[in-house]
C-alpha positions, 0 to 999 in steps of 0.5 A, spaced: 605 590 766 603 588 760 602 592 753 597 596 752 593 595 746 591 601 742 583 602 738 588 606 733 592 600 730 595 603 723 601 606 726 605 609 720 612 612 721 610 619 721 606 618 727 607 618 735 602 615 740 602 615 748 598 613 753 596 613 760 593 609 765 590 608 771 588 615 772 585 617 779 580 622 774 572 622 772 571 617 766 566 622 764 570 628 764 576 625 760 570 623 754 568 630 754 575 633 754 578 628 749 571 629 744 573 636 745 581 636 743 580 631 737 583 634 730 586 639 733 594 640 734 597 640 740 599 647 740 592 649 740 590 643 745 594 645 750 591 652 750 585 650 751 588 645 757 591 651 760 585 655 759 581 650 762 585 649 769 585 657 769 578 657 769 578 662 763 575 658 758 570 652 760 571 644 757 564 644 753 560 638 755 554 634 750 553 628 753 553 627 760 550 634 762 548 633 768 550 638 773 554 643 767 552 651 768 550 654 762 557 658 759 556 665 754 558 662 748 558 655 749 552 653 753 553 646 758 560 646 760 565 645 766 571 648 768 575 641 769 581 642 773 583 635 775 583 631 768 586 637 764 592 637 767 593 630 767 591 629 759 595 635 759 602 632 761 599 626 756 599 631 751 606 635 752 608 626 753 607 624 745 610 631 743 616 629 746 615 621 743 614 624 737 621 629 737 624 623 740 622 618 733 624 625 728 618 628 726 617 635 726 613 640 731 607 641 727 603 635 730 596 634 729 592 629 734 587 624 729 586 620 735 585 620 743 579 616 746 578 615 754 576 608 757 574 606 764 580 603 768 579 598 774 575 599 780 579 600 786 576 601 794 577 606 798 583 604 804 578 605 810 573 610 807 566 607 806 562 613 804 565 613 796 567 605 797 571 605 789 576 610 786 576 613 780 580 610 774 581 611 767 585 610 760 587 616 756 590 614 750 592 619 745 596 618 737 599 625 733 600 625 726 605 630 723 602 635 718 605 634 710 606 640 708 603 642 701 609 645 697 606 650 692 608 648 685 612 654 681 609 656 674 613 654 668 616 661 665 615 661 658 620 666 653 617 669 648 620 667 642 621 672 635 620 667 631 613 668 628 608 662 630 607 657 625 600 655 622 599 648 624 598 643 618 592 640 618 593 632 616 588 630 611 586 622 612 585 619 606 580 613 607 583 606 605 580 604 598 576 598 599 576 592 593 570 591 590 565 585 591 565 581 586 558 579 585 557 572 583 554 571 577 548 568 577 546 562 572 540 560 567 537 554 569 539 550 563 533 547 559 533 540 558 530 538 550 526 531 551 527 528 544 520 526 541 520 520 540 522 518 547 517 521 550 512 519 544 510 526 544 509 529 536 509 536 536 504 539 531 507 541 525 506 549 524 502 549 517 504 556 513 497 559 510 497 560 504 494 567 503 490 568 497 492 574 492 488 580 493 483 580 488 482 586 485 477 590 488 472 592 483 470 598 482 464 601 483 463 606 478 457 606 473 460 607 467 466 602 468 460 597 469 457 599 463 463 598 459 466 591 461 460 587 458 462 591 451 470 589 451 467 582 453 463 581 446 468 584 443 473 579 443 469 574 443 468 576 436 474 577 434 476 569 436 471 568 432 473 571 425 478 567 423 475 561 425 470 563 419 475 564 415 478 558 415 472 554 414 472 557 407 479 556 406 
């Protein structure tokens, strides 16, 4: 017989998987049931399988509902006998393979999937010419405990708390630039004779003394004409007296 290829390949160390195969039981059935049991533990699985088998709790149907009578509470269902207990002893199978590889109790089925098996003939019947066959494969995986974390007792010490000392960053002194010096453009003197250009020669004027301003009074007018035939007798006096001489 050759090995069975799983859908469900990433089996880790803390998983267990089993499977059956050719079971004389409805396709429909197992998918029905195997939607049912899925993410559930295999305590609470095999409740629901010994339920069912004792028809007091009945196997919801969603998909192939045809034929299913209304159940109170659950709506379409069926009271599936014959593939419960097969799927039942698949389950008790991958607890025993579990404990088996050292793994503890508390299991929880991640995967189970049904598969139509091959199609066999009835030995010397005719009116259902072909057996019912199907494949139910089933992996668990072991539940991680979370362990709570213990709180860290702190003891209150006497001691008065200490006020945290504030540290002053300093901002680092940047250099100053530098700035570059900025150079006069340096005038260049063209000799005159060079470029036989004369440059005219700034004459000084002379600025004539200000003359006296002349007085505009009536009286001094009257007394200039006097003081000047006054002195032009006197000039004439001695020239007199020489000629007599």
């Amino acid at each position: 017989m050759s090995e069975h290829k799983y859908g469900f390949r990433e089996v880790k160390e803390n998983m267990a998987r089993a499977v059956i195969r050719d079971s004389p039981v409805s396709t429909k059935h197992c998918i029905e049931i195997s939607k049912h049991l899925k993410n559930k533990t295999t305590e609470r699985a095999k409740t629901i399988l010994q339920e069912s088998i004792a028809q007091k709790k009945a196997i919801p149907f969603t998909r192939f509902t045809n034929g299913a009578g209304h159940k109170t509470g659950i709506g379409p269902g069926k009271f599936v006998i014959k593939a419960c207990t097969h799927i039942l002893g698949l389950v008790e199978g991958v607890e025993h393979n579990a404990l088996n590889k050292g793994l503890s109790s508390d299991l929880e089925i991640i995967h189970i999937a049904s598969q139509q098996g091959a199609s066999q003939y009835h030995y010397g019947r005719q009116t259902r010419r072909k057996n019912k066959r199907t494949h139910v494969e089933i992996i668990v995986k072991e539940k991680s405990i979370k362990k709570p974390q213990k709180k860290q007792e702190t003891t209150k010490s006497t001691k008065p708390a200490e006020t945290p000392v504030k540290e002053v960053k300093k901002d680092p002194v940047q250099p100053e630039k530098k700035q570059p010096e900025q150079k006069q453009p340096e005038k260049k003197e063209t000799d005159s004779s060079l470029a036989g250009e004369v440059k005219p020669k700034k004459e000084i004027e002379s600025e004539p003394f200000p003359e006296k301003a002349k007085s505009t009074d009536p009286e001094k007018k009257e007394t200039e004409p006097k003081l000047e035939k006054e002195q032009v007798k006197k000039e004439e006096t001695p020239q007199r007296g020489a000629q007599n001489d």
